[in-house]
Biopython code that builds the backbone (N, CA, C, O; Angstrom):
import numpy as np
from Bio.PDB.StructureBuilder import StructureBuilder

atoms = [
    (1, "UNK", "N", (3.301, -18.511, 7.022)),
    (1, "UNK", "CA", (4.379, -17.772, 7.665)),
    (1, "UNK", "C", (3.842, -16.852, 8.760)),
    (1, "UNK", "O", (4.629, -16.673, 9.690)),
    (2, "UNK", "N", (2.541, -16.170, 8.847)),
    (2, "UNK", "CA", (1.729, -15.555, 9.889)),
    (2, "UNK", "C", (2.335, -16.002, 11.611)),
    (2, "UNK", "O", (2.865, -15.494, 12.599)),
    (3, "UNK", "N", (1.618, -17.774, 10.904)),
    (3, "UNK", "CA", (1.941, -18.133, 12.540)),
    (3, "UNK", "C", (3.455, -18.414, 12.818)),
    (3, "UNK", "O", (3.969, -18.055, 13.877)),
    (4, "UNK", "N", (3.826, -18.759, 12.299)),
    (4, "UNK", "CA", (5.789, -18.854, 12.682)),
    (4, "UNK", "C", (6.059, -17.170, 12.727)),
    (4, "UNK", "O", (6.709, -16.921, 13.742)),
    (5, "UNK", "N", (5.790, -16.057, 12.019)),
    (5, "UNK", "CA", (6.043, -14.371, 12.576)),
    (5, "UNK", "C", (5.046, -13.947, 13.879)),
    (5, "UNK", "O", (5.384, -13.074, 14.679)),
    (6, "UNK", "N", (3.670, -14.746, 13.984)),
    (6, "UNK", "CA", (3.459, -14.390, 15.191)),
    (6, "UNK", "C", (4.444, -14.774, 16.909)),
    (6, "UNK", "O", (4.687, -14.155, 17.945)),
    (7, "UNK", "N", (4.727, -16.104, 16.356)),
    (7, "UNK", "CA", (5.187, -17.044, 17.414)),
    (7, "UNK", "C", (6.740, -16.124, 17.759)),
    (7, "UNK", "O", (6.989, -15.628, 18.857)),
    (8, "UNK", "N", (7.493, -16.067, 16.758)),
    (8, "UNK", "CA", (8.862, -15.639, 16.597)),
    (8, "UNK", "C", (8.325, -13.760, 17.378)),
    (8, "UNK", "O", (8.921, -13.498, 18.423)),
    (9, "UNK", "N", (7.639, -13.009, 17.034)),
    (9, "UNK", "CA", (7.848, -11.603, 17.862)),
    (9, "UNK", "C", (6.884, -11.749, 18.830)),
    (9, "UNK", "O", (7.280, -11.228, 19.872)),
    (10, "UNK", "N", (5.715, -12.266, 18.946)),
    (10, "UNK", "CA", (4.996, -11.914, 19.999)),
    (10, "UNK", "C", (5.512, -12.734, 21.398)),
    (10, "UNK", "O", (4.762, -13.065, 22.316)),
    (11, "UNK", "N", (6.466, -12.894, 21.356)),
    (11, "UNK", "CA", (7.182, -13.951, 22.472)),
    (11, "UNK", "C", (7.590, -13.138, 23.497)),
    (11, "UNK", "O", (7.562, -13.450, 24.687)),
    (12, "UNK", "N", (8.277, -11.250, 22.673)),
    (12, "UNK", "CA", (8.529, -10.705, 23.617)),
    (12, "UNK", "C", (7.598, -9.012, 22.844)),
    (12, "UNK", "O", (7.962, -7.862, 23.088)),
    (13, "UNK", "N", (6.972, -9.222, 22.369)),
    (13, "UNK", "CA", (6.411, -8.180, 21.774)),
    (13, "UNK", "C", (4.779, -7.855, 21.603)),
    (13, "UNK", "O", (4.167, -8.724, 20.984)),
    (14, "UNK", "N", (4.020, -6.743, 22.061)),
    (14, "UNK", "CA", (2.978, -7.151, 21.511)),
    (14, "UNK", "C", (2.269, -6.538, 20.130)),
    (14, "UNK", "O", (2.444, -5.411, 19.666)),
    (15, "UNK", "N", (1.389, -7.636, 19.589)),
    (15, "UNK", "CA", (1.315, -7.286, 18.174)),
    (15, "UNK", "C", (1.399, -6.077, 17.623)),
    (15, "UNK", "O", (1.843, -5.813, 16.505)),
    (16, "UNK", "N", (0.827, -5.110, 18.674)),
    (16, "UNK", "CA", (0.226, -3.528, 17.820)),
    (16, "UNK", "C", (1.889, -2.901, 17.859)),
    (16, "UNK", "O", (2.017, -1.677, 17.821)),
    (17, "UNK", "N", (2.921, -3.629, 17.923)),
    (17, "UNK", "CA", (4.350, -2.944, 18.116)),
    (17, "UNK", "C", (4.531, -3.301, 16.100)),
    (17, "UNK", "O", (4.802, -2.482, 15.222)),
    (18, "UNK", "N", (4.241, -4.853, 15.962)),
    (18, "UNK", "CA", (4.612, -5.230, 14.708)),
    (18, "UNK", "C", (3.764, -4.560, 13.545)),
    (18, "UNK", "O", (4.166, -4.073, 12.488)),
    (19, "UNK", "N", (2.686, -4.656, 13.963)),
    (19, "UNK", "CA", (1.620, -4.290, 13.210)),
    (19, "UNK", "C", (1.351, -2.761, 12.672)),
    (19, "UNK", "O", (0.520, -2.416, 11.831)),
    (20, "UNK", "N", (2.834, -1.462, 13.814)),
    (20, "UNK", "CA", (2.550, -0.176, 13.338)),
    (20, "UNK", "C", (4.030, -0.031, 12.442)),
    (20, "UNK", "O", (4.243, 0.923, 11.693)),
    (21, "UNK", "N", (4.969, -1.122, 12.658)),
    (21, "UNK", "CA", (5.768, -1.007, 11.517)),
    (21, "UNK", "C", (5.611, -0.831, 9.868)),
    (21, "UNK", "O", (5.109, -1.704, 9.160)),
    (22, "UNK", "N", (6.130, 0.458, 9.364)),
    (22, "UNK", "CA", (5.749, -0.081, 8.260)),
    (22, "UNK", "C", (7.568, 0.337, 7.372)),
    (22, "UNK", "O", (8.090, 1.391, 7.011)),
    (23, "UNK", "N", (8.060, -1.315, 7.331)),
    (23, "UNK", "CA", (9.799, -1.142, 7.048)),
    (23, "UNK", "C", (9.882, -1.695, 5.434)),
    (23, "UNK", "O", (9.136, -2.460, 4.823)),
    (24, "UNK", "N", (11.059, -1.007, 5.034)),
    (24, "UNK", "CA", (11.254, -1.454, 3.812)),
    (24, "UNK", "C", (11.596, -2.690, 4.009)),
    (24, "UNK", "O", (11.603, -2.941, 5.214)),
    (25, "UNK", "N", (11.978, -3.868, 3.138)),
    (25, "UNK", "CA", (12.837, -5.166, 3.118)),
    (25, "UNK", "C", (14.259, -5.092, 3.469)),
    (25, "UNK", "O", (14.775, -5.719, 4.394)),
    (26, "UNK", "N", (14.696, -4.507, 2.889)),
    (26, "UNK", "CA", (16.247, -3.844, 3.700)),
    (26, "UNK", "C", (16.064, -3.896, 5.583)),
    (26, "UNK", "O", (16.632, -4.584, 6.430)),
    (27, "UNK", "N", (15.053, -2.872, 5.675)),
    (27, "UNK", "CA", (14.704, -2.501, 7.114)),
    (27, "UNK", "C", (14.441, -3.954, 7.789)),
    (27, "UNK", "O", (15.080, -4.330, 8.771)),
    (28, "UNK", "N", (13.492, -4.686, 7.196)),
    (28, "UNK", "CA", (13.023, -5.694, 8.005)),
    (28, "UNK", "C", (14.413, -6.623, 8.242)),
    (28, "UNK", "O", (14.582, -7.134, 9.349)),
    (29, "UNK", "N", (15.314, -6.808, 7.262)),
    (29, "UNK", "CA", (16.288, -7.604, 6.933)),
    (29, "UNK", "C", (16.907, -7.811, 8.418)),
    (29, "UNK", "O", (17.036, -8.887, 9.002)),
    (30, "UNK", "N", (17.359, -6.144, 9.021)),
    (30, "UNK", "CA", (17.928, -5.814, 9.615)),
    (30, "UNK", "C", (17.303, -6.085, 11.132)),
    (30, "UNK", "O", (17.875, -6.595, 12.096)),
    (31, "UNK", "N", (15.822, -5.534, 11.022)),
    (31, "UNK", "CA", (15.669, -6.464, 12.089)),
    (31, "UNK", "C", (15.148, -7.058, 12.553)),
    (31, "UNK", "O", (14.890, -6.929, 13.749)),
    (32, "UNK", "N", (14.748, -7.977, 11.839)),
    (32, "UNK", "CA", (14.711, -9.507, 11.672)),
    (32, "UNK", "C", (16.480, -10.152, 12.558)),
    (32, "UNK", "O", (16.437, -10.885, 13.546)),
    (33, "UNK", "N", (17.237, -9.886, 12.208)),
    (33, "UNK", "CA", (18.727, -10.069, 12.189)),
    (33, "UNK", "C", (19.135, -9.856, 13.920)),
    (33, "UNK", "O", (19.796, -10.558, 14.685)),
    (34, "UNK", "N", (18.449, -8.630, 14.095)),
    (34, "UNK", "CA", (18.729, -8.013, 15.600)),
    (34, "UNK", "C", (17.885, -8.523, 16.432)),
    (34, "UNK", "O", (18.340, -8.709, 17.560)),
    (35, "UNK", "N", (16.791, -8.816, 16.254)),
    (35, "UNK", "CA", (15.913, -9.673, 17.036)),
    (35, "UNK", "C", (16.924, -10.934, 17.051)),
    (35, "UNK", "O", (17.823, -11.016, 17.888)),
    (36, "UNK", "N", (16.679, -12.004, 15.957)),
    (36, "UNK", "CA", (17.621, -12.729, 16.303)),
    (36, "UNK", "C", (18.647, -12.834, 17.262)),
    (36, "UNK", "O", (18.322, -13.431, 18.289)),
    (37, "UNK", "N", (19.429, -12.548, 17.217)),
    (37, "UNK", "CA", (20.691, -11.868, 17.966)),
    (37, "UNK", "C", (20.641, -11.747, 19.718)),
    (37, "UNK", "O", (21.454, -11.980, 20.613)),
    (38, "UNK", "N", (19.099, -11.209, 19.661)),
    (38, "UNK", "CA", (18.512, -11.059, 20.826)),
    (38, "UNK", "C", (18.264, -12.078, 21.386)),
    (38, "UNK", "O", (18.401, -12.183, 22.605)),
    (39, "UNK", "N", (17.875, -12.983, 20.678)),
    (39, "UNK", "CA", (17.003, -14.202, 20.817)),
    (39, "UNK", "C", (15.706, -14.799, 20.763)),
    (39, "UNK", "O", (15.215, -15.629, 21.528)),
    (40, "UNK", "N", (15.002, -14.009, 19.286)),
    (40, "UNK", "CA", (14.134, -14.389, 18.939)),
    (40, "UNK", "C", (14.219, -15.520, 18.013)),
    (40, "UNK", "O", (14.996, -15.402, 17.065)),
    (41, "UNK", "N", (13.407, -16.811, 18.164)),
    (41, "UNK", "CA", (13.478, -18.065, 17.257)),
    (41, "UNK", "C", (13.000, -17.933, 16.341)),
    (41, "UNK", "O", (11.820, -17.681, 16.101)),
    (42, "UNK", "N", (14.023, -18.112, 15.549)),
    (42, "UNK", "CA", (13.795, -17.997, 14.167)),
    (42, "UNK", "C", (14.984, -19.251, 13.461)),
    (42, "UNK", "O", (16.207, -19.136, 13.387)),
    (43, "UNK", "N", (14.169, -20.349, 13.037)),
    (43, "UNK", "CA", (15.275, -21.098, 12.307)),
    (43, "UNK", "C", (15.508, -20.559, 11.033)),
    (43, "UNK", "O", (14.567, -20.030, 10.440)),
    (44, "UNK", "N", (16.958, -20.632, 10.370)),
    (44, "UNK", "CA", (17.473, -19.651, 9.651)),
    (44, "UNK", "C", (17.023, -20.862, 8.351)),
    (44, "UNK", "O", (17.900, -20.737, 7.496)),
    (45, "UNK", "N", (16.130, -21.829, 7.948)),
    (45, "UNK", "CA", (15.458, -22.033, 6.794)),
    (45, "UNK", "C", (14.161, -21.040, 6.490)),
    (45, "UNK", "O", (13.735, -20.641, 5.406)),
    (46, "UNK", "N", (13.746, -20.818, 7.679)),
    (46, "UNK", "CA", (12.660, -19.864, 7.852)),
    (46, "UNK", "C", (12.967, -18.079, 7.526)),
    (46, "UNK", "O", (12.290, -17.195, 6.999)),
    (47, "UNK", "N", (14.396, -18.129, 8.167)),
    (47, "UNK", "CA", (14.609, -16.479, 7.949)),
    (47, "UNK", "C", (13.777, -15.992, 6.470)),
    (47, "UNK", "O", (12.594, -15.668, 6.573)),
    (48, "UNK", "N", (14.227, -15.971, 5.563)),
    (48, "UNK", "CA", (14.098, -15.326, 4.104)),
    (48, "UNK", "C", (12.964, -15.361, 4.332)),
    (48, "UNK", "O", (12.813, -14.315, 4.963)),
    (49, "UNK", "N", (11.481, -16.089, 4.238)),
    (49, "UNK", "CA", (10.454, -16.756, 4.494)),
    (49, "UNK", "C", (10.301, -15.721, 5.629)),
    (49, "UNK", "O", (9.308, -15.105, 5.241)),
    (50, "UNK", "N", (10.667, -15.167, 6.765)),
    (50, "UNK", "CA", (9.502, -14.436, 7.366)),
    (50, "UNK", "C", (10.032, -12.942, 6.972)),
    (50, "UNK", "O", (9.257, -12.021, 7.230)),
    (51, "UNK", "N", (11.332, -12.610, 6.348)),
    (51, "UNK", "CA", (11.448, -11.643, 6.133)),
    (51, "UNK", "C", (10.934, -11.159, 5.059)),
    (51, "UNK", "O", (11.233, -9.994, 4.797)),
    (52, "UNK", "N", (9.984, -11.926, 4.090)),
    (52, "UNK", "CA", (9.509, -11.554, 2.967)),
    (52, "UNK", "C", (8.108, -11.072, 3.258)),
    (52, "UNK", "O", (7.535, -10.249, 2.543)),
    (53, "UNK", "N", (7.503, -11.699, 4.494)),
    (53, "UNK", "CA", (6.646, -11.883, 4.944)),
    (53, "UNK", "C", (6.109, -10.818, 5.631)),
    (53, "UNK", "O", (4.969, -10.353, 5.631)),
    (54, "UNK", "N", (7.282, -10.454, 6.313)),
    (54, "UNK", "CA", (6.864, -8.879, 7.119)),
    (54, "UNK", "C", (6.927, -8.062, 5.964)),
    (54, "UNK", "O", (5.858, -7.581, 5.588)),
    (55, "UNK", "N", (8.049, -7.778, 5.262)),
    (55, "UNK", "CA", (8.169, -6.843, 3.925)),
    (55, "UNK", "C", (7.080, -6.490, 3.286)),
    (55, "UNK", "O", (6.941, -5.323, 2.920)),
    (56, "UNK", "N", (6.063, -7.509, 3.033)),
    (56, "UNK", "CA", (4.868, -7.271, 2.235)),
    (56, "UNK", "C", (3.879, -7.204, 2.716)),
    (56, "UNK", "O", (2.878, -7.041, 2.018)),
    (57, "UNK", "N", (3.817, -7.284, 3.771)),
    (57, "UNK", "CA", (2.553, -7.280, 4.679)),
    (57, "UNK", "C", (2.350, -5.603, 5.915)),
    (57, "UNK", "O", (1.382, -5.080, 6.466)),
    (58, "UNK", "N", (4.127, -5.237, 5.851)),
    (58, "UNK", "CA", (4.246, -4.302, 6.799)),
    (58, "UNK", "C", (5.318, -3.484, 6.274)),
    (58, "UNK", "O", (6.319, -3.140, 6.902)),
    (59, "UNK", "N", (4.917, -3.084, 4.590)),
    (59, "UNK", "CA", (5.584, -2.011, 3.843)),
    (59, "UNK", "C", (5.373, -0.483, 4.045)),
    (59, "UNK", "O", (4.317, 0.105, 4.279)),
    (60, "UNK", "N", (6.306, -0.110, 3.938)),
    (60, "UNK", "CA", (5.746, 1.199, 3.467)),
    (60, "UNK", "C", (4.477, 2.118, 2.951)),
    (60, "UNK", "O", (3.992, 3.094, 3.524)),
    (61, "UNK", "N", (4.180, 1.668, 2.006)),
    (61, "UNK", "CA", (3.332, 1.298, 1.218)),
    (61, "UNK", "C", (2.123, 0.640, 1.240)),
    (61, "UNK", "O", (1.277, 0.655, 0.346)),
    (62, "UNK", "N", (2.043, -0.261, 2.883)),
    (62, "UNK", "CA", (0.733, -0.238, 3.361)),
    (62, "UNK", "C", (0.098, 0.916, 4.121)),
    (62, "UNK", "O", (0.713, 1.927, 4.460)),
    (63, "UNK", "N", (-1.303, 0.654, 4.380)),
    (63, "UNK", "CA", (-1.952, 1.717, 4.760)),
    (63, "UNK", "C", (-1.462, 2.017, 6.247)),
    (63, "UNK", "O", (-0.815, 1.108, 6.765)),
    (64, "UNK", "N", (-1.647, 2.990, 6.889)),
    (64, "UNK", "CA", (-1.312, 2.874, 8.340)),
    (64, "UNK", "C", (-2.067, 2.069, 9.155)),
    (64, "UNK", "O", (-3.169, 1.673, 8.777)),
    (65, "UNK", "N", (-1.417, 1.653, 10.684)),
    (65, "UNK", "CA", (-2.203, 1.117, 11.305)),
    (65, "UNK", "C", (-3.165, 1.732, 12.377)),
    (65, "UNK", "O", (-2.521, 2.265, 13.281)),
    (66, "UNK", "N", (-4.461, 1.807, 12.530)),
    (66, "UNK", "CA", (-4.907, 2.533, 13.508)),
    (66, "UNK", "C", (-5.750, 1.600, 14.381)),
    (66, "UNK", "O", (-6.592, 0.723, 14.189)),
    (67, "UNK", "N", (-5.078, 2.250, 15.550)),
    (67, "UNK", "CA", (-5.327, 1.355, 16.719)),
    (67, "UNK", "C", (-6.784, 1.353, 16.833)),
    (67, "UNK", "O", (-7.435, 2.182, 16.197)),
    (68, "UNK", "N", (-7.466, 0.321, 17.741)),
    (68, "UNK", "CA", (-8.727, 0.114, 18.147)),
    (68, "UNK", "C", (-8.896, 0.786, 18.849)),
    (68, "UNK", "O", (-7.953, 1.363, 19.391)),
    (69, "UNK", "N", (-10.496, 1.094, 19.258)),
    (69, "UNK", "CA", (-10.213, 2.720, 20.597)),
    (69, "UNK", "C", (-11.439, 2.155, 21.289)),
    (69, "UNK", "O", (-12.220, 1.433, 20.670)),
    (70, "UNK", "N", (-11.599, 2.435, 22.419)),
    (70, "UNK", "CA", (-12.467, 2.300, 23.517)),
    (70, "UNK", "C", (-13.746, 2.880, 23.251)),
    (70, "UNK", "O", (-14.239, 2.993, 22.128)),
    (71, "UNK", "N", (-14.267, 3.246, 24.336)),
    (71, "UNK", "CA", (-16.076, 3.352, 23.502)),
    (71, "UNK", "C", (-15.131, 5.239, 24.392)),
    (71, "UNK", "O", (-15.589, 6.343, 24.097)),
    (72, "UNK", "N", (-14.521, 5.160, 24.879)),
    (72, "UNK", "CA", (-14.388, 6.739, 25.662)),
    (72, "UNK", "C", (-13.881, 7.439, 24.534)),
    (72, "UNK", "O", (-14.141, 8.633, 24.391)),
    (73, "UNK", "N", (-13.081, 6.720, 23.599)),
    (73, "UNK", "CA", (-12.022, 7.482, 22.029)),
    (73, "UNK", "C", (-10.375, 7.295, 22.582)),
    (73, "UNK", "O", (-9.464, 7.872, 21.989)),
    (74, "UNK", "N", (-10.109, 6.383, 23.835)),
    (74, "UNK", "CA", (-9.221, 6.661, 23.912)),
    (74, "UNK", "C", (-8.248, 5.215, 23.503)),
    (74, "UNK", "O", (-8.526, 4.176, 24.102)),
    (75, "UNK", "N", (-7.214, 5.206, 22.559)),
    (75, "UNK", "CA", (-6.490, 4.115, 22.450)),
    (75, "UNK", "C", (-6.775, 3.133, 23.663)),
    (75, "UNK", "O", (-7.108, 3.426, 24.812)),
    (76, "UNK", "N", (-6.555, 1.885, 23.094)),
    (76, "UNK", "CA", (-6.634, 0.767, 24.427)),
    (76, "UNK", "C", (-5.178, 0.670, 24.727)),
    (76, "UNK", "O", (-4.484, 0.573, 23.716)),
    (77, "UNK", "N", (-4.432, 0.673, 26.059)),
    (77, "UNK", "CA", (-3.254, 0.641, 26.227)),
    (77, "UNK", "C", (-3.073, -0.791, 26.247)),
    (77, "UNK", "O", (-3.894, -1.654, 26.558)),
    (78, "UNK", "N", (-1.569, -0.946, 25.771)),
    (78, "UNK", "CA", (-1.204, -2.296, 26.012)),
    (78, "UNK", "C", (-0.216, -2.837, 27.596)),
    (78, "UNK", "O", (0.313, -1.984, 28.308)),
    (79, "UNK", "N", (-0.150, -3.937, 27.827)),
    (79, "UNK", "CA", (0.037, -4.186, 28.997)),
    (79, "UNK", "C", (1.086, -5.183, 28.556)),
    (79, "UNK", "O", (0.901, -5.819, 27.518)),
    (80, "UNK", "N", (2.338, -5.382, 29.393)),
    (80, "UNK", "CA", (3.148, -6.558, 29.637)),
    (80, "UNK", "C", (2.881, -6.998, 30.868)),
    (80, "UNK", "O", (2.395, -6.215, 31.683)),
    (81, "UNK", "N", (3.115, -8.135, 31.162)),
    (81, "UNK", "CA", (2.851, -8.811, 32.489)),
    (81, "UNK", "C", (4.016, -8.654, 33.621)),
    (81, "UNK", "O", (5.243, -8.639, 33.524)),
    (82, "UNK", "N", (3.149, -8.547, 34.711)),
    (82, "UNK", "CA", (4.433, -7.919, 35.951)),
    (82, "UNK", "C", (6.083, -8.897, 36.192)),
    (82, "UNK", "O", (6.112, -10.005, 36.728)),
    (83, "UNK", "N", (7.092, -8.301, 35.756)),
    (83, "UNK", "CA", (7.757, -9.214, 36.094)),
    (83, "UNK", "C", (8.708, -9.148, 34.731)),
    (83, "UNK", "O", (9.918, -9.085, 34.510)),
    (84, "UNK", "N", (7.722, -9.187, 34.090)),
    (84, "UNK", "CA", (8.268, -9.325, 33.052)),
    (84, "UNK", "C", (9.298, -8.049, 31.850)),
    (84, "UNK", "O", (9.078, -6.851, 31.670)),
    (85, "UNK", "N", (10.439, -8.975, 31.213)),
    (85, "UNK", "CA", (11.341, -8.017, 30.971)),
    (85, "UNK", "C", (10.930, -7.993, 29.464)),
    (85, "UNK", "O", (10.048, -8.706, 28.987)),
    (86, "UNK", "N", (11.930, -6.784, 28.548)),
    (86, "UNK", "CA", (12.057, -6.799, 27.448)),
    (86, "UNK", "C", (13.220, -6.246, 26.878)),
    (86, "UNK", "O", (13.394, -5.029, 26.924)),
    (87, "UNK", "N", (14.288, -7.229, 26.182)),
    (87, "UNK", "CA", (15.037, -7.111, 26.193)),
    (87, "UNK", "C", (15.845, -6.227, 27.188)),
    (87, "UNK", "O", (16.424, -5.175, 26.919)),
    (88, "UNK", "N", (15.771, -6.851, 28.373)),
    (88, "UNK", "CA", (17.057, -6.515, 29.199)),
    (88, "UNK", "C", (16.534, -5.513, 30.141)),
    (88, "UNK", "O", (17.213, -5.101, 31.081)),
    (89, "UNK", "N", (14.888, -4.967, 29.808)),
    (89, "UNK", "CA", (14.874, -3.910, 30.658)),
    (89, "UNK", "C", (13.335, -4.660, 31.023)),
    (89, "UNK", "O", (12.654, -5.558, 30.527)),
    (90, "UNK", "N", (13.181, -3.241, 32.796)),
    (90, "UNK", "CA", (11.851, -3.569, 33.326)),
    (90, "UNK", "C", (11.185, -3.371, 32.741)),
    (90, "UNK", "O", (11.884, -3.156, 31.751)),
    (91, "UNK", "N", (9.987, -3.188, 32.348)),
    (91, "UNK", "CA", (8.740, -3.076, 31.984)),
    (91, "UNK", "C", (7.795, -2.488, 33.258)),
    (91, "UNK", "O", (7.482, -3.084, 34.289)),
    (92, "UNK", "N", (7.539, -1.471, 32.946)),
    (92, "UNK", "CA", (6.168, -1.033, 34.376)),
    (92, "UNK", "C", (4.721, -1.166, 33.404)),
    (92, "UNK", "O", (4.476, -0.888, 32.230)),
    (93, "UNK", "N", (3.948, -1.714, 34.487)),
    (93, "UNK", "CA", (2.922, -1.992, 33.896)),
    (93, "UNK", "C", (1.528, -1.057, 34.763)),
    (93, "UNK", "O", (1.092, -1.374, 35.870)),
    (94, "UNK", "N", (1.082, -0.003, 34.009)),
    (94, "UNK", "CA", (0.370, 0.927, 34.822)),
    (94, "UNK", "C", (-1.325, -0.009, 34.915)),
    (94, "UNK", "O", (-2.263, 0.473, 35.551)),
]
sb = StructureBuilder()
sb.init_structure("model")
sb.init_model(0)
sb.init_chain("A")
sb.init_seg("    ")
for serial, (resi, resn, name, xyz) in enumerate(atoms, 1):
    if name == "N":
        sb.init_residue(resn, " ", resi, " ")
    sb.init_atom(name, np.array(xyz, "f"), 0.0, 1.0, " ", f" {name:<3s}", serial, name[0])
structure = sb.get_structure()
């Protein structure tokens, strides 16, 4: 299920967005649901299956996520590509 939840958010997302979630199953339910909606692919044999998937992997209850850091200490920023939207809006890319 990894690679069908990578494929399904990183389409318009990048990982360290999924990866600092940490949602109940309820939470994910929801948006899981709104992504959808949006138009993230997700065939709905798969739904339950990735929503269980994030749930346990990106609970509460896991540890936090801490970003990778540069040799300076400073977070590595993430980048979208020029042009490119997310959901509905620009994106500036410094």
């Amino acid at each position: 299920m990894q690679a069908k939840a990578t494929t399904a958010c990183l389409e318009c997302h990048e990982a360290r967005i999924i990866l600092q979630q940490r949602l109940s199953k309820a939470a994910w339910t929801k948006e899981v649901d709104k992504m959808t909606k949006w138009g993230a692919v997700v065939a709905p044999s798969d739904r339950d299956a990735l929503i269980d998937y994030l749930s346990a992997n990106f609970a509460p209850d896991q540890p936090p996520y801490e970003a990778p850091r540069t040799s300076q200490g400073k977070t590595v920023p993430g980048k979208v590509a020029p042009g490119k939207s997310t959901h509905g809006k620009n994106v500036v890319v410094r």
